[in-house]
Every structure is written in C-alpha cells, then in structure tokens.
C-alpha positions, 0 to 999 in steps of 0.5 A: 500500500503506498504511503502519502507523505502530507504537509500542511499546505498539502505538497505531499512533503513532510517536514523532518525537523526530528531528523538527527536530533536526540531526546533533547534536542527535540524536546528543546525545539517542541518547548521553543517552538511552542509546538503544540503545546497545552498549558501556558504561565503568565511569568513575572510583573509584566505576566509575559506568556510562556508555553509548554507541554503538560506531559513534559511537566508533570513527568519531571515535577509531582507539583506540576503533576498536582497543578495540572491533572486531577480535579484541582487542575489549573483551567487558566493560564496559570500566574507565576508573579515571582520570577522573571520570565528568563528564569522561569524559561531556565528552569523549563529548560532544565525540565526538558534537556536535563541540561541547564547554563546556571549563572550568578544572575539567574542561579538564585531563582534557579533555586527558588524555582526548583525547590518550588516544584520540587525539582532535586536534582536541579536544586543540588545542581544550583547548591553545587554551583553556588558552593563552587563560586563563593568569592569574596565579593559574593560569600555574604549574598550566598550566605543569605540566600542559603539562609532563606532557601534553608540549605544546609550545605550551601550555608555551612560552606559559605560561613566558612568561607566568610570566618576562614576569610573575615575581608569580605564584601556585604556584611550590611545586607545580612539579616540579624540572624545570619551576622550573628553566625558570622560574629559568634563563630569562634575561627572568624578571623579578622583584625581587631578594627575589622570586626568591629567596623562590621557591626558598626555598619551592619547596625546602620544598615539595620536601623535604615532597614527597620526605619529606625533613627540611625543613634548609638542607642539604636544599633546597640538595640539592633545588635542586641546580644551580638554585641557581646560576640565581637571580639574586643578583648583581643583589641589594642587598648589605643585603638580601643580607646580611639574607636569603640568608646567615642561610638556609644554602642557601650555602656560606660561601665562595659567601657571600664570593664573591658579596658580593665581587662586589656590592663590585665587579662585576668579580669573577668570580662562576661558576659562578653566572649572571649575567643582564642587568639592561636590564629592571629599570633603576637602582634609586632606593631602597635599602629599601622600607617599607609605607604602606598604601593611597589616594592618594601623591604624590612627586617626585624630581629628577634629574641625569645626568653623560652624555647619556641617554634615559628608556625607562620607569620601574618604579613600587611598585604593582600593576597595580590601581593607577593612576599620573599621571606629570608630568616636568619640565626645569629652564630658564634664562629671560629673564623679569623676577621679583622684581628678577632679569631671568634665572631657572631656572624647571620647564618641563612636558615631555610624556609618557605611559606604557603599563603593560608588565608586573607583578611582585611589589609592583612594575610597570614603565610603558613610555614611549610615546617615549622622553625624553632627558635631557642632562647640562647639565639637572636634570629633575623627576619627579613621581609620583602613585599611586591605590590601593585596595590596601595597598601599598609605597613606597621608603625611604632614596634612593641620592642618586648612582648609576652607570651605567657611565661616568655618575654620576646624581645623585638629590635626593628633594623629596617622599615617599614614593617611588613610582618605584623604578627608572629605565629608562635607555639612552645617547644 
C-alpha cells in the first residue's frame, strides 16, 4: 500500500525537523517552538506568556503533576508573579534537556524555582554551583540566600568561607540572624578594627532597614546580644580607646570593664566572649600607617626568653601581593676577621611559606615546617613585599612582648614593617 507523505499546505512533503536530533534536542525545539503545546504561565510583573507541554511537566515535577491533572487542575493560564520570565524559561529548560547554563544572575531563582516544584536534582545542581563560586565579593549574598532557601550545605560552606576569610564584601545586607553566625563563630578571623567596623555598619544598615533613627542607642538595640560576640578583648587598648568608646554602642561601665581587662587579662570580662587568639599570633606593631604601593623591604630581629617554634607569620598585604621571606640565626664562629679569631656572624636558615588565608589589609603565610627558635639565639627576619596595590605597613614596634611565661624581645633594623604578627607555639 503506498504511503502519502502530507504537509500542511498539502505538497505531499513532510517536514523532518526530528531528523538527527536526540531526546533533547527535540524536546528543546517542541518547548521553543511552542509546538503544540497545552498549558501556558503568565511569568513575572509584566505576566509575559510562556508555553509548554503538560506531559513534559508533570513527568519531571509531582507539583506540576498536582497543578495540572486531577480535579484541582489549573483551567487558566496559570500566574507565576515571582520570577522573571528568563528564569522561569531556565528552569523549563532544565525540565526538558536535563541540561541547564546556571549563572550568578539567574542561579538564585534557579533555586527558588526548583525547590518550588520540587525539582532535586536541579536544586543540588544550583547548591553545587553556588558552593563552587563563593568569592569574596559574593560569600555574604550566598550566605543569605542559603539562609532563606534553608540549605544546609550551601550555608555551612559559605560561613566558612566568610570566618576562614573575615575581608569580605556585604556584611550590611545580612539579616540579624545570619551576622550573628558570622560574629559568634569562634575561627572568624579578622583584625581587631575589622570586626568591629562590621557591626558598626551592619547596625546602620539595620536601623535604615527597620526605619529606625540611625543613634548609638539604636544599633546597640539592633545588635542586641551580638554585641557581646565581637571580639574586643583581643583589641589594642589605643585603638580601643580611639574607636569603640567615642561610638556609644557601650555602656560606660562595659567601657571600664573591658579596658580593665586589656590592663590585665585576668579580669573577668562576661558576659562578653572571649575567643582564642592561636590564629592571629603576637602582634609586632602597635599602629599601622599607609605607604602606598611597589616594592618594601624590612627586617626585624628577634629574641625569645623560652624555647619556641615559628608556625607562620601574618604579613600587611593582600593576597595580590607577593612576599620573599629570608630568616636568619645569629652564630658564634671560629673564623679569623679583622684581628678577632671568634665572631657572631647571620647564618641563612631555610624556609618557605604557603599563603593560608586573607583578611582585611592583612594575610597570614603558613610555614611549610615549622622553625624553632631557642632562647640562647637572636634570629633575623627579613621581609620583602611586591605590590601593585596601595597598601599598609606597621608603625611604632612593641620592642618586648609576652607570651605567657616568655618575654620576646623585638629590635626593628629596617622599615617599614611588613610582618605584623608572629605565629608562635612552645617547644
């Protein structure tokens, strides 16, 4: 029996757009050619008009299923006001193909999108990309939108990238709930103005939010028990002095009480927190100054009372510098120079570093083995900076510093200081 092959102008000619195409190219092309389709959305504020298929739906989605079979079916286009309409598209796409071209514009709605309909897999696909692309830039916008989807994972992987880093942008837009995670946990790491700029801002920002008169009563209100995670027992008593009092976020007696703590740390400071210090090290200077960009040299030299072992070191910078480190210890030789047959000569010792983490205006270089430093030896650090970015340098060096029962003795040789913190441990 012959076969008649029919067009729709009746040529007898059938149009073969299938042909060569797999399972998804062909559904790709039903969905933007609008092929027969039997269920359309009106998307976004402007309710643009989206079509697609209902088999397609309800075999990939059981609330699209509930929507459009059974006697609750959607008789109507069906509104869907709260996305944009190249996100709804998006997501269609992934409904269709399998396939989806997540970005940092559409991921969010994305998400939104998939956990709507209940689409798992495109929601592990959108919690994946999000936890691959935490920058600096964006690790707070993450945070906050793992907080509202209520992704645990995606949230646990951008508060720690928020404390391991603390230079982050977009504390402000945070809600009170998620700062203070942020605040509170113990290995946030940032510089002792840092933090406390932080909820500065934060407070002001949440006071505009709530519309609120921006007042030291009113951030100290918005911060609530926040206040009392921010790390200022850690904080120089200059810059203390300087920064938190004049600000009114506290009391006059929670002024003296924790100055009284910064005279001698062992006042008791609650009910403000007090966290561990092990990752930010001794701090070598007592202010820093600005000195523009370009190549800085300094060396330090250094003696300590007790045995102790150099872990690391936290540099002025930022990650975009690059730091040559050279260290020293002092000997005793038996070599003849100018009449004297013993002399104390700077024997080169080895080390190498590994960048560990940023924060605000400083990084911290890991050592890739650990130096020890004994107590009958003076030992030299020296220290060049390469930046194409202004930076920060320290000023006025603490020449004696304790750590616990050992007393560090800092001679600086040459300026201006580019190592702002020792790492140390004892042996």
């Amino acid at each position: 029996m012959d076969t008649e092959e029919i067009r729709g102008d009746n040529s007898g000619f059938v149009d073969n757009w299938q042909g060569g195409k797999s399972l998804a190219e062909c559904n790709l092309y039903m969905l933007t050619s609008e092929d027969s389709y039997d269920v359309s959305f009106r998307v976004g504020k402007e309710e643009k008009l989206v079509r697609a298929h209902r088999y397609v739906l309800m075999s990939r989605s059981c609330v699209f299923n509930a929507m459009l079979c059974g006697p609750l079916a959607e008789k109507e286009d069906i509104k869907v006001p709260d996305v944009e309409e190249e996100t709804f598209t998006e997501m269609l796409r992934y409904l269709y193909t399998d396939t989806s071209s997540l970005t940092a514009e559409n991921v969010a709605g994305v998400l939104y999108l998939a956990k709507k309909y209940a689409v798992g897999v495109l929601e592990r696909l959108c919690v994946t990309y999000l936890v691959s692309s935490l920058t600096a830039e964006n690790a707070c916008v993450i945070l906050e939108q793992a907080h509202v989807f209520d992704e645990e994972e995606l949230f646990d992987g951008a508060l720690k990238f928020i404390v391991q880093n603390g230079d982050v942008a977009g504390f402000t837009g945070l809600c009170g709930s998620c700062f203070h995670k942020v605040v509170s946990a113990e290995e946030f790491i940032a510089t002792d103005d840092t933090a406390f700029n932080a909820a500065l801002s934060w407070a002001e920002a949440e006071c505009k939010r709530q519309g609120r008169e921006i007042t030291p009563e009113n951030k100290r209100l918005v911060l609530g028990e926040t206040v009392y995670e921010v790390d200022f027992t850690s904080m120089d008593m200059k810059l203390f002095a300087k920064t938190v009092v004049p600000s009114g976020i506290l009391s006059g007696d929670e002024c003296t009480k924790l100055l009284c703590y910064l005279i001698s740390p062992d006042t008791d400071v609650a009910p403000f927190k007090m966290k561990s210090k092990l990752n930010m090290g001794v701090a070598l200077y007592a202010d820093r100054i600005h000195t523009g960009h370009s190549q800085k040299n300094s060396s330090f030299i250094i003696q300590c009372s007790e045995d102790m072992r150099l872990t690391g070191l936290w540099a002025f910078g930022n990650a975009s510098c690059t730091y040559n480190i050279s260290l020293y210890e002092e000997q005793q030789t038996n070599a003849s120079y100018r009449g004297f047959t013993s002399v104390k000569m700077w024997v080169p010792r080895e080390v190498s570093t590994v960048l560990e983490r940023s924060i605000s205006n400083e990084v911290q270089l890991q050592l890739r083995q650990p130096f020890s430093l004994y107590n009958d030896f003076r030992y030299k650090i020296e220290m060049t900076r390469t930046s194409i970015k202004n930076g920060w340098s320290g000023s006025s060096v603490f020449n004696n510093i304790s750590l616990g029962k050992c007393q560090i003795s800092v001679a600086e040789q040459s300026g201006p200081g580019l190592i702002s913190r020792l790492m140390l441990e004892k042996i």
